[in-house]
N, C-alpha and C positions, 0 to 999 in steps of 0.2 A: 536493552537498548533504550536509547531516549527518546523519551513521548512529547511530544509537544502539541503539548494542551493551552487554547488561548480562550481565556474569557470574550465570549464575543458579545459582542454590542444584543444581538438578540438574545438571548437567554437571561439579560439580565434586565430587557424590555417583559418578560414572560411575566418576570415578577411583579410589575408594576400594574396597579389597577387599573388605567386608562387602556391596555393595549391587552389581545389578544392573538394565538396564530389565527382562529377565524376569522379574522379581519382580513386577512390577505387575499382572503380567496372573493375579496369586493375587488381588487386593483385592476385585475384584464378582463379582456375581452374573453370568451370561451374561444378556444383556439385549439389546436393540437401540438404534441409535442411527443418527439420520439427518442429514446432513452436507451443505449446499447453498452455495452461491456466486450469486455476482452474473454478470451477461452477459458478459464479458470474461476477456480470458487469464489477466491477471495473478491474477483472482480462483478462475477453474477449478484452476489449477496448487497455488495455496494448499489449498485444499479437497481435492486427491488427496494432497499432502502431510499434511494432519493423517487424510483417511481411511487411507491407508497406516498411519502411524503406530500408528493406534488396530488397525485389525486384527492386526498382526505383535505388539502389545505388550498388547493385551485379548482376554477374553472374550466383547466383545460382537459382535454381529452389525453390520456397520456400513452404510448404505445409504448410496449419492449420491443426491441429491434433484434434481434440475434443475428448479427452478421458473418456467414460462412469463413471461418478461418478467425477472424477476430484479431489479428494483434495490429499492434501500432500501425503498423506499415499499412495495413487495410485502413482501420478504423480513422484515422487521422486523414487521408484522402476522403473519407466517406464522408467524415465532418463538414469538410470541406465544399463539396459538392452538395451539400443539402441534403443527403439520404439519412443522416440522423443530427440530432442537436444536441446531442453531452451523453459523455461518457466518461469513466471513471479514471484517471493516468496519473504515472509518478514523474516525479522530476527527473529524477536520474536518467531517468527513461526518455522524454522528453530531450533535455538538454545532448545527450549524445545521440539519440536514434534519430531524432527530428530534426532536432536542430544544428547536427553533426559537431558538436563542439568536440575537441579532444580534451583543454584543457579541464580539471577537476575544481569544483568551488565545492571548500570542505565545509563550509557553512551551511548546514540546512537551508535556514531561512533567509539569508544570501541568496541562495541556487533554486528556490522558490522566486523573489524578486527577481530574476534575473530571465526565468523562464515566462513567469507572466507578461515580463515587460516585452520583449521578444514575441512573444507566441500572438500580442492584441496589434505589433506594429506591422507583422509581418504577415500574417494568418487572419484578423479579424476577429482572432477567439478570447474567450476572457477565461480565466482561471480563478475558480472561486474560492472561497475559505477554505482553508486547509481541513480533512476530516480528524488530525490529530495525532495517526500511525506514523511508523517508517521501515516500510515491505524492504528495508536492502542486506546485503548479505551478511552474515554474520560465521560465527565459527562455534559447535558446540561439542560436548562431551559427555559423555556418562556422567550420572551424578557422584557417582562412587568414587571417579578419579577428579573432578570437583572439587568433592569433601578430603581425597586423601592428599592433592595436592596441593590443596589453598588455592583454587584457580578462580578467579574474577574477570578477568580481563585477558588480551590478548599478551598483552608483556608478562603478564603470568606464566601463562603457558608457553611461551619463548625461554621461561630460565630449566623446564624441565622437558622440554621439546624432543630432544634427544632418545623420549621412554616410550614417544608417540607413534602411531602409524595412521598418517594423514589420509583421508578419501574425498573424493569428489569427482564431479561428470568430465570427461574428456574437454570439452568446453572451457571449463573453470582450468585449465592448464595453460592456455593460448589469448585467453581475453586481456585486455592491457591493465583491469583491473583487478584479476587471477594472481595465480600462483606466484609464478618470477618475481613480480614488483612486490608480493605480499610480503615474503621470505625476506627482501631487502628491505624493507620496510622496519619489519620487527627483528629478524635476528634468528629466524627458526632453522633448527637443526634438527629436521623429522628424521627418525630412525627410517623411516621408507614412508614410500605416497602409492596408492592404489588410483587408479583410474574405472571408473565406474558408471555404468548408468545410472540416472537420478532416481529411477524407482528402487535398485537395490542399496544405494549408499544407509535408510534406516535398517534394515535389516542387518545390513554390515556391521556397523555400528553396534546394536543389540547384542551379536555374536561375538564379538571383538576381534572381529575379522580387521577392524581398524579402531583407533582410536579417539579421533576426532574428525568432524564433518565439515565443510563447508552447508549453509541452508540458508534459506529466506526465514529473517527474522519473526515475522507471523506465521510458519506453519502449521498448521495445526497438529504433525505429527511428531511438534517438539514435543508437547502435552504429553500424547499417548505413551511415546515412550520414555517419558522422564527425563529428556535430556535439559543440561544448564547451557544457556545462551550466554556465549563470554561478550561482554564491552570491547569495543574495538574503540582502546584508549588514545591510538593516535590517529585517529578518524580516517583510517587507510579506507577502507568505502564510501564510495559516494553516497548521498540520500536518498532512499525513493519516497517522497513526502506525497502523499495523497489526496487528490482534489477534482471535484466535479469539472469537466473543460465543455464549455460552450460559446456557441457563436454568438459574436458582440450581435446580431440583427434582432435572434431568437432574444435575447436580453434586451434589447428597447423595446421590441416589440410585447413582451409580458415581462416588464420591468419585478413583478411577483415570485416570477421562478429563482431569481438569487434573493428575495428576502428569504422566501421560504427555504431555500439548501442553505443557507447560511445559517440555520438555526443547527448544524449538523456540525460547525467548527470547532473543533478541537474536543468533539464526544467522543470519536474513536480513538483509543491510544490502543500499544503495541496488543497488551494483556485481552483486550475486548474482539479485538481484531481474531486473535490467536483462536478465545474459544472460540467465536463463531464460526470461521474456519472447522476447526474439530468437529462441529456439531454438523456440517453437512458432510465432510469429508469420512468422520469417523462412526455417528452415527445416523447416519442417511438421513441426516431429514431435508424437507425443502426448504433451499434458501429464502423463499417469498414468507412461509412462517419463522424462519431464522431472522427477517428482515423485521416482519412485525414483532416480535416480542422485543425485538432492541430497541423500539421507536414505544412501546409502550411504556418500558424498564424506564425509558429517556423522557415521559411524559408528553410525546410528540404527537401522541395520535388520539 
C-alpha cells in the first residue's frame, strides 16, 4: 500500500542546534489533557504513543480515557461534549461516518484536506499532521499463489481471478464500497466467494479453504501468516489516512500539544504500523511498551 511519509517542519527543526523538544514543555500553562482511542489495537497503541509523547514533552497532566464501546459514533460525540480532547481517526472514516458524505475523493491527501477543512468549520476540531499509515482495505493471497502468478496488484489478479475463491465478512458483501462495485470495477471472475466471519477468514485462507481475502491494510496477521498485500492500482478504496483530532479550544489553550504531535507526522508508514500491531496482537505484549520503544527507535523520548 502507499505510505505517505512527509518531512515535517519539526523533525527537521530537531536537527538544528538552536531548538529542542524540551523546549516545548516551557510553552503552557500545567493543565490537563485527556487522550481516548477506539476498541482496537491499532488504535490503543496510537493513543499511548501521543500520551507518552505529551507527558515526557508537556506540562500537562495527561489522562487515558477508555471509553465504553469506543467507535466513532461514541467517541466523536464524546469529543464534542468535552469528555475527552483527541483521539486517533481515519478519513475514510471520518468523511463517510461523520460527515455522511457518499461521494469518494480517491486522493488521499485531497480527502485529508477536505475532512480537516470540514471537521474545524463545522465541529471546532482541528486535525493534525497526518501519522504517515493508511488503515484501508486491501486484498491479499498466499505467498505461493503471488509468486506462481506474478500477482502485484489488483488487475493482476483480475486476469487469473477465475482460479480463485474469494472470502470475506458478510458485511464486506453489502457495503457500497464492497464486493458488487469491486468486481465492476476491476473485472473479477471469482470461481466462488465464501462468506465468513472476520475471525475465521486467516484461518480460511491458511487452509485454502479460500483463496484470497479482503483485510485492513495494517494487520498485523498479514505478517504472521505470510500473506502479500496486493496494490489497489485503480484506487477502488477509499483512504483511511491517520491523524490525531482535537478540539480547536484544547489547542489555543496549550498551543504545545500540536507542536509536540506534530513531531509524529509522516513516522508511521504502513510497514511500522503492521509490526506493532503483531507485537501486541501476536505476541501479547503491552501496547504502552509497544508505544515506548517506537518513540525511542524515533529519538522522541
Amino acid at each position: 500500500m502507499k505510505r505517505f511519509f512527509v518531512v515535517g517542519l519539526f523533525a527537521v527543526l530537531l536537527l538544528c542546534g538552536g531548538w529542542c523538544i524540551g523546549s516545548l514543555a516551557e510553552a503552557g500553562e500545567p493543565g490537563k489533557i485527556v487522550v481516548s482511542n477506539k476498541p482496537f489495537t491499532e488504535s490503543y497503541i496510537l493513543a499511548e504513543i501521543m500520551a507518552e509523547l505529551l507527558r515526557r514533552h508537556t506540562k500537562l497532566s495527561v489522562e487515558r480515557r477508555i471509553i465504553e464501546g469506543g467507535t466513532t459514533s461514541i467517541l466523536h460525540p464524546a469529543l464534542l461534549a468535552g469528555e475527552i480532547d483527541l483521539y486517533p481517526e481515519y478519513t475514510g472514516t471520518a468523511w463517510q461516518e461523520v460527515l455522511k458524505h457518499r461521494e469518494i475523493i480517491r486522493d488521499p491527501l485531497e480527502l485529508y484536506e477536505a475532512v480537516k477543512r470540514e471537521y474545524e468549520e463545522r465541529f471546532g476540531l482541528v486535525w493534525l499532521p497526518l501519522f504517515g499509515f493508511n488503515n484501508t482495505f486491501t486484498l491479499a493471497v498466499r505467498r505461493a499463489s503471488a509468486e506462481r502468478d506474478g500477482l502485484r496488484t489488483f488487475s493482476d489478479l483480475a486476469r487469473v481471478s477465475e482460479r480463485y475463491v474469494f472470502g470475506a465478512e458478510p458485511d464486506f458483501f453489502e457495503r457500497q464500497d464492497g464486493y458488487e462495485n469491486l468486481v465492476k470495477t476491476y473485472g473479477f471472475r471469482f470461481k466462488a466467494t465464501r462468506q465468513m466471519a472476520i475471525a475465521l477468514k486467516y484461518p480460511a485462507i491458511v487452509s485454502r479453504e479460500v483463496d484470497v481475502i479482503n483485510a485492513f491494510s495494517t494487520d498485523g496477521l498479514l505478517r504472521k501468516f505470510d500473506l502479500v498485500v496486493l496494490e489497489d492500482d485503480r484506487q477502488f478504496f477509499p483512504s483511511y489516512l491517520c491523524a490525531p483530532v482535537i478540539r480547536k479550544e484544547v489547542l489555543d489553550r496549550y498551543p504545545e500539544v500540536g507542536r509536540v504531535l506534530g513531531l509524529l507526522e509522516g513516522r508511521i508508514g504502513d510497514a511500522e504500523m503492521t509490526e506493532m500491531n503483531y507485537l501486541v496482537d501476536e505476541e501479547r505484549r503491552d501496547p504502552k511498551d509497544v508505544a515506548r520503544e517506537f518513540l525511542e527507535r524515533e529519538g522522541l523520548l
